[in-house]
C-alpha positions as CSV (number, residue, x, y, z in Angstrom):
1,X,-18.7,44.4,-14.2
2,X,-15.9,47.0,-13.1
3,X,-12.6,45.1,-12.2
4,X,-13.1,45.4,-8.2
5,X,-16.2,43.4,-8.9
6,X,-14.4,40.9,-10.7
7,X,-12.0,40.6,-8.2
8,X,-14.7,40.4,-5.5
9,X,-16.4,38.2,-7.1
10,X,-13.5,35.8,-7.5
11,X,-12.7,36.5,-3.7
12,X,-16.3,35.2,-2.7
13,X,-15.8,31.8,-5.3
14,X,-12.1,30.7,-3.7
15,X,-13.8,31.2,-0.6
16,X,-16.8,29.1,-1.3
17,X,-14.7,26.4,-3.0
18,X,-12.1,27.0,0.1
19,X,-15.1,26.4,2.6
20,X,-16.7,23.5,0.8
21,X,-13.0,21.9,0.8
22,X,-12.3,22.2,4.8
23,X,-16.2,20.8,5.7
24,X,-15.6,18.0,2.9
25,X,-12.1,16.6,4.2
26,X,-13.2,16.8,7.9
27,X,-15.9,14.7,6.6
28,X,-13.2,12.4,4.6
29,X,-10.6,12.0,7.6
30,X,-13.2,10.8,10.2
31,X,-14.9,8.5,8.3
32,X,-11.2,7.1,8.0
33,X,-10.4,7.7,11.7
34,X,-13.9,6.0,12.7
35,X,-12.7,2.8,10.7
36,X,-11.7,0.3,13.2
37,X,-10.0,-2.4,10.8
38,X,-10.6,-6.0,11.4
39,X,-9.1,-8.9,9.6
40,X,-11.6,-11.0,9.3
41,X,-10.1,-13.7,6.9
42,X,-7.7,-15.1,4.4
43,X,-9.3,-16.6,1.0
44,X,-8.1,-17.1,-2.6
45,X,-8.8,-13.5,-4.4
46,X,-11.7,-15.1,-6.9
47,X,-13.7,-15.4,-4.0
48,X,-12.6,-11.8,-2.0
49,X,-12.2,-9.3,-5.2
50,X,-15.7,-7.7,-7.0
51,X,-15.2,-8.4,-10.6
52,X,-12.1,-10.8,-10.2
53,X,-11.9,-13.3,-13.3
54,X,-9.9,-16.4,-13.4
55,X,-8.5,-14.3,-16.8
56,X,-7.3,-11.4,-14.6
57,X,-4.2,-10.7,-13.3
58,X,-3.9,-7.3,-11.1
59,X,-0.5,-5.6,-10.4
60,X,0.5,-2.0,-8.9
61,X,-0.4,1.2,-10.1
62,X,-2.2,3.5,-12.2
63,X,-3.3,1.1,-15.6
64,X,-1.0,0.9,-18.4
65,X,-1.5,-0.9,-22.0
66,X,0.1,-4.5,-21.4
67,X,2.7,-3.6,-24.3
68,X,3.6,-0.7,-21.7
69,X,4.4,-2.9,-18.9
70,X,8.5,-3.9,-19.1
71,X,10.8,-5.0,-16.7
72,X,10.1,-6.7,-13.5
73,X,6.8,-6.2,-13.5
74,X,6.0,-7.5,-16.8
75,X,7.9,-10.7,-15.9
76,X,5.5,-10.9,-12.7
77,X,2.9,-10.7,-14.8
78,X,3.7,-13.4,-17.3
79,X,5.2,-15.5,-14.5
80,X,1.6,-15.2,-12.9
81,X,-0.3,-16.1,-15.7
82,X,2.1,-19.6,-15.9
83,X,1.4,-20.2,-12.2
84,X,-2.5,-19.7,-13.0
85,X,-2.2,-22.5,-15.7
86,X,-3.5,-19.5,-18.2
87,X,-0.7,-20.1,-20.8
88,X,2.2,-23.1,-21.3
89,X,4.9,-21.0,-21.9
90,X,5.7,-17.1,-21.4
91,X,5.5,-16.8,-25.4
92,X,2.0,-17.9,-25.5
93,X,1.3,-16.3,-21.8
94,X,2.3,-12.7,-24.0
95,X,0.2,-13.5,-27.1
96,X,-2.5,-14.1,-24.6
97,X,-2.3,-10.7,-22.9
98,X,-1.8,-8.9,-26.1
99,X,-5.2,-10.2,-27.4
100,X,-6.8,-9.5,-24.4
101,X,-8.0,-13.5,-23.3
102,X,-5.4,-12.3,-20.1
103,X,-6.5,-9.5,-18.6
104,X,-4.4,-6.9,-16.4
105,X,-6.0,-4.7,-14.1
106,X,-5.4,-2.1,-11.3
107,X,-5.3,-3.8,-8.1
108,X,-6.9,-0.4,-6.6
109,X,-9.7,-1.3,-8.7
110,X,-10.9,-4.3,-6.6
111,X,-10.0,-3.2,-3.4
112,X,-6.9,-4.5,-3.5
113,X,-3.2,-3.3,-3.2
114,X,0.2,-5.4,-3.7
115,X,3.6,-4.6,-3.1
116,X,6.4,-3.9,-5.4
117,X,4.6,-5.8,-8.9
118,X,1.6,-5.9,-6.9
119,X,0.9,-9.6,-9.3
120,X,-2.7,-10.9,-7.5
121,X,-4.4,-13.8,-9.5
122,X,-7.1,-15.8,-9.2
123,X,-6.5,-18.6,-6.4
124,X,-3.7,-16.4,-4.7
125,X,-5.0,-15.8,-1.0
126,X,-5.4,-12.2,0.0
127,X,-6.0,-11.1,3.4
128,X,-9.1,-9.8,4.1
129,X,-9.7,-6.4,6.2
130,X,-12.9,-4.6,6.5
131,X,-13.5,-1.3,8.5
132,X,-16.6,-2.5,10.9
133,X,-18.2,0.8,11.2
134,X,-18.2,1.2,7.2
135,X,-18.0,-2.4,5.9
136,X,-15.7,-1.0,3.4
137,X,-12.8,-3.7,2.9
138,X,-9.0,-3.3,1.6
139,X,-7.4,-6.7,0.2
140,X,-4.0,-7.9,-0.2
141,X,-1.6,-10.6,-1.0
142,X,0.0,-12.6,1.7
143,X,3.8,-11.8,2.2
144,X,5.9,-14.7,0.1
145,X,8.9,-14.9,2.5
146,X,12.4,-13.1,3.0
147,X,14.1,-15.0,-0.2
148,X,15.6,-12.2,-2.5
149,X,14.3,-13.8,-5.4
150,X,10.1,-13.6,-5.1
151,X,7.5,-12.8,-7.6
152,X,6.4,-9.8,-6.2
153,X,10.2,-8.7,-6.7
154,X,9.7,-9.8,-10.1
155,X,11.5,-13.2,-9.7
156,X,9.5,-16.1,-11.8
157,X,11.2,-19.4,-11.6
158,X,10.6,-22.9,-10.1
159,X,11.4,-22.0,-6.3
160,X,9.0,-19.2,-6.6
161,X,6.3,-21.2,-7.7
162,X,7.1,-23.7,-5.3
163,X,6.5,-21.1,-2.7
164,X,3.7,-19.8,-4.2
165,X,1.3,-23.1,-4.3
166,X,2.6,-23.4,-0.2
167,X,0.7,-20.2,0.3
168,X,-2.2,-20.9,-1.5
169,X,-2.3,-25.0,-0.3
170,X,-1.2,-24.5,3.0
171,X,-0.1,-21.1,4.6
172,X,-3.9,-19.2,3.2
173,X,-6.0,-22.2,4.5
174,X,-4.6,-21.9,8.1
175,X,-4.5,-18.6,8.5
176,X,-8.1,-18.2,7.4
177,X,-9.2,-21.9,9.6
178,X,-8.1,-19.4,12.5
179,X,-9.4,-16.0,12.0
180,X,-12.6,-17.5,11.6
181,X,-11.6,-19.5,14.9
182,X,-11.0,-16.5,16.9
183,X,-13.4,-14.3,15.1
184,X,-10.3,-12.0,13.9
185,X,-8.1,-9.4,14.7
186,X,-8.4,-5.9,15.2
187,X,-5.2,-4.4,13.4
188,X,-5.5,-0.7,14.5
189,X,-4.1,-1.7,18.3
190,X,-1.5,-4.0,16.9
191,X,0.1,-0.2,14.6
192,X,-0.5,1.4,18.0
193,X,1.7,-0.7,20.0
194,X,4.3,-1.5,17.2
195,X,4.9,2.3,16.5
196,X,5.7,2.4,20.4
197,X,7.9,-0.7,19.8
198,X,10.2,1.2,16.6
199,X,8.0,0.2,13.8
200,X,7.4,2.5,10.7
201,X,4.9,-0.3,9.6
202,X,6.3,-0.2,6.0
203,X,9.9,-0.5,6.0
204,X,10.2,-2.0,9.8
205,X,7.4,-4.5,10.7
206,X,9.6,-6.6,13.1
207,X,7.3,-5.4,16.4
208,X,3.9,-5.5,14.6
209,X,4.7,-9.0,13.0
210,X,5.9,-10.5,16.9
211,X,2.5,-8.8,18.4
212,X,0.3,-10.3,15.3
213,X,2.0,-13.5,15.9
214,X,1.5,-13.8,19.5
215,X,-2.4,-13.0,19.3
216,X,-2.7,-15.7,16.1
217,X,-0.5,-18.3,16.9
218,X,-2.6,-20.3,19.8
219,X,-5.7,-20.0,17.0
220,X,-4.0,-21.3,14.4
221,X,-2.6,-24.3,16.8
222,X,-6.1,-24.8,17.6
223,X,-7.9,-24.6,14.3
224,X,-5.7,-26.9,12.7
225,X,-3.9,-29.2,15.1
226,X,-0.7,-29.7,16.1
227,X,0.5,-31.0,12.9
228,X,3.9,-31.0,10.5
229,X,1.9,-28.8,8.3
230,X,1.4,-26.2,11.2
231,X,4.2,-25.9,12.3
232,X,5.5,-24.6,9.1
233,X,3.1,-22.1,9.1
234,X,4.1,-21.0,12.7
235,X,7.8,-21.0,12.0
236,X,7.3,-18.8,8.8
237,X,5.0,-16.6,10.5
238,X,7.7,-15.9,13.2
239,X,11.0,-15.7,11.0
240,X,9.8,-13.4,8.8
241,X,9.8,-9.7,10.3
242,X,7.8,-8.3,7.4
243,X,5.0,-10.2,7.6
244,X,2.9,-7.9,9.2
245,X,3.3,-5.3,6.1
246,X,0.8,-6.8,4.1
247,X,-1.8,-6.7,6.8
248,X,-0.8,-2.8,7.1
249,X,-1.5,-2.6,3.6
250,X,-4.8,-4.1,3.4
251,X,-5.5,-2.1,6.6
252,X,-4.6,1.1,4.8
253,X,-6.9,-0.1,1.9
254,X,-9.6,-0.5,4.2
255,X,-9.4,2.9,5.8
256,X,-8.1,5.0,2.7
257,X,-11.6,3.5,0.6
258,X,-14.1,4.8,3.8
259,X,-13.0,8.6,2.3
260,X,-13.4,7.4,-1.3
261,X,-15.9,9.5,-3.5
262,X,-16.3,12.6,-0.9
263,X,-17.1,15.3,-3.0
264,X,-14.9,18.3,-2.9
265,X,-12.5,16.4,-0.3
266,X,-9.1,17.0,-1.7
267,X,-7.7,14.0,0.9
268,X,-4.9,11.6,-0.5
269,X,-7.2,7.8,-0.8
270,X,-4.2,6.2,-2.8
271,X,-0.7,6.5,-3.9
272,X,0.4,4.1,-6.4
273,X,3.4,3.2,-8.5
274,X,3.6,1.5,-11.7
275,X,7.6,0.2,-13.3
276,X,7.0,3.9,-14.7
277,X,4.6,6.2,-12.8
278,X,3.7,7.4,-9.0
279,X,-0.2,8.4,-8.9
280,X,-2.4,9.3,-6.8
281,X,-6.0,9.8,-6.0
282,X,-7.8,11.9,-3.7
283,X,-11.6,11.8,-2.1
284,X,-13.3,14.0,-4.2
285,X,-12.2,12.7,-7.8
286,X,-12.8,9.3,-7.2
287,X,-11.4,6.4,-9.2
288,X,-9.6,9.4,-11.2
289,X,-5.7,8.9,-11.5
290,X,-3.0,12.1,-11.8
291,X,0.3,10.9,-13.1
292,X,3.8,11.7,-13.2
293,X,7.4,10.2,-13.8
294,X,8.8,8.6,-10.7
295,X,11.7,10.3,-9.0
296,X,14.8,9.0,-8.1
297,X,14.7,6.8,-4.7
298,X,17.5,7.8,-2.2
299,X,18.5,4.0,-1.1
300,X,20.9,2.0,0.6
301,X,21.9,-1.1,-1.2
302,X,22.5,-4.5,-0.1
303,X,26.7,-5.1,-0.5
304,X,27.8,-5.2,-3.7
305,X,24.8,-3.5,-5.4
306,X,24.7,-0.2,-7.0
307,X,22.6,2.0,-8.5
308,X,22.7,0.9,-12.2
309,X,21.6,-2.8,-10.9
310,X,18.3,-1.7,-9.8
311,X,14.5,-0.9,-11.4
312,X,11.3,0.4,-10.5
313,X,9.1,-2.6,-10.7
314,X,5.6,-0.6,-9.0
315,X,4.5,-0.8,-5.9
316,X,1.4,0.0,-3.7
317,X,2.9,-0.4,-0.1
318,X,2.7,3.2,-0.3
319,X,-0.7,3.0,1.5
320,X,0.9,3.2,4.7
321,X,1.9,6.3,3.7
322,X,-1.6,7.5,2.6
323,X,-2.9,6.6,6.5
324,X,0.1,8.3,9.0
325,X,2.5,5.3,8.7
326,X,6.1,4.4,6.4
327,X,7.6,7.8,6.2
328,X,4.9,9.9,7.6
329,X,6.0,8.1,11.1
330,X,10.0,8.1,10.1
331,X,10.8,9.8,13.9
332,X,8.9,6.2,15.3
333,X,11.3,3.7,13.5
334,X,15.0,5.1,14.3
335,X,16.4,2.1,13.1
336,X,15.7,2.4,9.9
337,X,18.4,5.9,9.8
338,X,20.5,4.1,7.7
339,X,18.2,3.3,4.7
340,X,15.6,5.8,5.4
341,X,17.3,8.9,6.6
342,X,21.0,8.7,7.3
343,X,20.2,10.0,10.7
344,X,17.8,10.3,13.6
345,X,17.6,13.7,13.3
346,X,16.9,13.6,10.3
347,X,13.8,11.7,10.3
348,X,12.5,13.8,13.4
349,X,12.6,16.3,10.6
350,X,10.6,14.3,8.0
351,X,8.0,13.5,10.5
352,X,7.7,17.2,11.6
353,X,7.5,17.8,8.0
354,X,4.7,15.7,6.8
355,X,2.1,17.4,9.9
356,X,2.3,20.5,7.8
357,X,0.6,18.5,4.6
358,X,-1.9,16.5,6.7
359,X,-5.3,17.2,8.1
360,X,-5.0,16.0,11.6
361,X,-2.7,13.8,14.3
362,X,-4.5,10.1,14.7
363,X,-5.8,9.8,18.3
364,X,-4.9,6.5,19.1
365,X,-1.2,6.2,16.7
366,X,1.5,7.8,18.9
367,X,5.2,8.1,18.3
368,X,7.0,8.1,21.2
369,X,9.8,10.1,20.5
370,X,7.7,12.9,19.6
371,X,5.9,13.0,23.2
372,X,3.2,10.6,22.0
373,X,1.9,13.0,19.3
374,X,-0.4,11.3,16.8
375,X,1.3,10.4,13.7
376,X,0.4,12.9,10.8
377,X,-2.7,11.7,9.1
378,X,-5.1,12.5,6.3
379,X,-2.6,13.7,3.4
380,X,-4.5,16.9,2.2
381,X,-3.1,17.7,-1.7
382,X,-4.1,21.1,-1.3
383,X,-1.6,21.4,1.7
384,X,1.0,19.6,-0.5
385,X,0.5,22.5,-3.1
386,X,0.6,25.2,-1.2
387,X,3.7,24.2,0.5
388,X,5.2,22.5,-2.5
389,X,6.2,19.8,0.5
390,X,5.3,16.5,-0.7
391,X,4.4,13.4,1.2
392,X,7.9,11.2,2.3
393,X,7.8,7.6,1.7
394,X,9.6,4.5,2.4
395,X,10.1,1.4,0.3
396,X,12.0,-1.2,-0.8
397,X,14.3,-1.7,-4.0
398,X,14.4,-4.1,-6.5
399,X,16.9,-5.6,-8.4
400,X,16.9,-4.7,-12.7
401,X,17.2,-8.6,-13.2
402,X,14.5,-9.2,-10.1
403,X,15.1,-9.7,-6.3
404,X,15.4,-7.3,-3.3
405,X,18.1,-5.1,-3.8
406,X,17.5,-2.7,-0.4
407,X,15.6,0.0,0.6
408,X,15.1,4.0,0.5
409,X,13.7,7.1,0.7
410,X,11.3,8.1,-1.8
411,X,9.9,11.7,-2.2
412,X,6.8,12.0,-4.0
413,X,6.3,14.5,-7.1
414,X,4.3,17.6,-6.5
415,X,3.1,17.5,-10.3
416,X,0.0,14.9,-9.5
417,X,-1.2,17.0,-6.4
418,X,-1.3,19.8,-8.8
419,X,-3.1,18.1,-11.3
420,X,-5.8,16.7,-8.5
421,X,-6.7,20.4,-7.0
422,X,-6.7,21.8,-10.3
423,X,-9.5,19.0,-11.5
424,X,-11.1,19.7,-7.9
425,X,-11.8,23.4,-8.5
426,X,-13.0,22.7,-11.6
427,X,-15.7,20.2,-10.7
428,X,-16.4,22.8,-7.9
429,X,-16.7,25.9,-9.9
């Protein structure tokens, strides 16, 4: 062939590949936009997760060796297996995990995301969310409370695991005696109204958490009765603002795995951190990861923190992000300027951002500010290459020694984007 054939010929391939990748993610974001997430129960994950073992304990992000896993997250995880009655002691809880009797998994693997560490075990309750027009479900742990020291913060001591067996005795039986009371909740209008109300629906979930509350409580009065018992669960339910997060995140799950497994679809399905890596998959590679180190987060610290007193300790509450909300929506949650932004204007600028890296605007989530336009949805990779903008994300901070230590501004690596488009077109060719 002369060279202007070569060059034609490569014209016609890019444009094939180009063409196969438009038809594939319109494909991807409205089986995600067609979702229409219910949560449908609370149970203890043995009985929610595929595959879940008694042996296995999941945490955030992309799978590491246990010896890999330091820090925060690694004290989770042997805190976890004590609270599972899988060990007597951290020493033999380690020895355990090193043979391999205790096993550590992905949470993305089961359909399953948890903040920060991420730590789900056996008889933890998870919330349970499935998309009705796909069945396809998303899974996550309850919220533990607003004390600094938590295990998802990578806190393991007696408090924690006395909050720990409330949840799973008392808080995860009522919620679920309700749900199936009332038949459950749709989630998608609760986001809707709590994005008009100043929620982000990652780091502000003080609107969504009052709406959920007032469409649960009168179920949960009457599935369990009017009892000391339920009124603790009420009374956590409405002093703690982030509640609602976790059902966002199991939401996300829900939506974010209706796209899974589309081939050529070069749409974002998960972004993940471990103590050491953000990752990210997309639609047409499957249950493939694509690495890279974690960057710096731009936080604000409680008082008397800096810097040098915090970790990374992983984290998958970045699947708000994945599905419009957290940092993609910045311009609907002013409040958060301080931590998130440093100014209003600033995240009206992150928002406008993030629409030129997404597929489409969600018909139904509106942010105000921005004259009801749909929040930017459908994280495209190929967009984030070619703009070398990458998606913006808030999240919390931990403490080095464990606890909550604030929150931030995280922006994402372009190196895993690369990596996914690169494996795309190859798969393609």
């Amino acid at each position: 062939m002369t060279d202007t054939q070569l060059e034609q010929k490569a014209d016609s391939m890019h444009d094939l590949l180009s063409d196969r990748r438009i038809h594939a993610n319109m494909v991807a974001v409205n089986a995600m936009l067609q979702a229409d997430p219910v949560l449908i129960d609370v149970t203890p994950a043995l009985d929610a997760l595929p595959g879940m073992t008694r042996h296995t304990i999941l945490t955030s992000g992309a799978p590491l060796p246990w010896p890999a896993y330091e820090g925060g997250q690694r004290r989770a995880i042997l805190g976890a297996a004590l609270f599972e009655g899988l060990a007597n002691s951290v020493e033999e809880a380690d020895a355990l995990l090193h043979a391999g009797d205790i096993l550590v998994r992905p949470c993305h693997d089961y359909g399953c995301v948890g903040s920060l560490t991420g730590v789900t075990t056996a008889s933890l309750p998870v919330l349970v969310v499935e998309a009705s027009m796909s069945g396809s479900r998303g899974h996550c742990v309850l919220y533990e409370g607003s004390a600094r020291e938590r295990l998802t913060y990578g806190v393991w001591n007696e408090a924690v695991h006395q909050q720990l067996t409330w949840i799973k005795d008392v808080l995860g039986p009522a919620l679920s005696a309700a749900l199936r009371h009332n038949g459950g909740l749709h989630t998608s209008p609760i986001i809707r109204r709590a994005l008009g109300m100043g929620d982000d629906l990652h780091s502000r979930n003080t609107a969504a958490t009052a709406v959920f509350f007032e469409q649960i409580y009168e179920s949960v009065l009457e599935a369990n009765g009017f009892t000391a018992a339920t009124r603790d669960v009420l009374n956590f339910l409405s002093q703690n603002d982030l509640f609602f997060l976790h059902v966002a995140m199991a939401t996300g799950k829900s939506i974010a795995t209706t796209a899974s497994n589309t081939p050529h679809s070069s749409i974002v399905t998960a972004m993940a951190l471990s103590g050491k890596e953000f990752a990210i998959r997309t639609a047409g590679t499957g249950q493939r990861w694509f690495r890279a180190p974690i960057p710096t987060l731009q936080a604000k610290y409680f008082d008397g923190i800096t810097a040098e007193d915090t970790a990374y300790m992983g984290g998958e509450s970045l699947i708000t992000e994945t599905v419009g909300l957290g940092g993609l929506s910045a311009a609907a949650a002013f409040s958060l300027q301080d931590y998130s932004g440093g100014s209003a204007q600033n995240m009206v600028e992150t928002t406008e951002a993030m629409y030129g890296i997404t597929h489409t605007e969600h018909p139904q989530w509106k942010i105000p500010y921005l004259e009801f336009r749909g929040v930017p949805f459908g994280i495209d990779a190929a967009r984030v290459v070619s703009t070398a903008i990458t998606p913006r994300i808030h999240m919390g901070a931990a403490l080095r020694e464990g606890g909550h230590a604030g929150a931030g501004l995280l922006i994402a690596p372009i190196e895993p984007f690369r990596e996914a488009i690169a494996a795309l077109t190859v798969s393609a060719a």
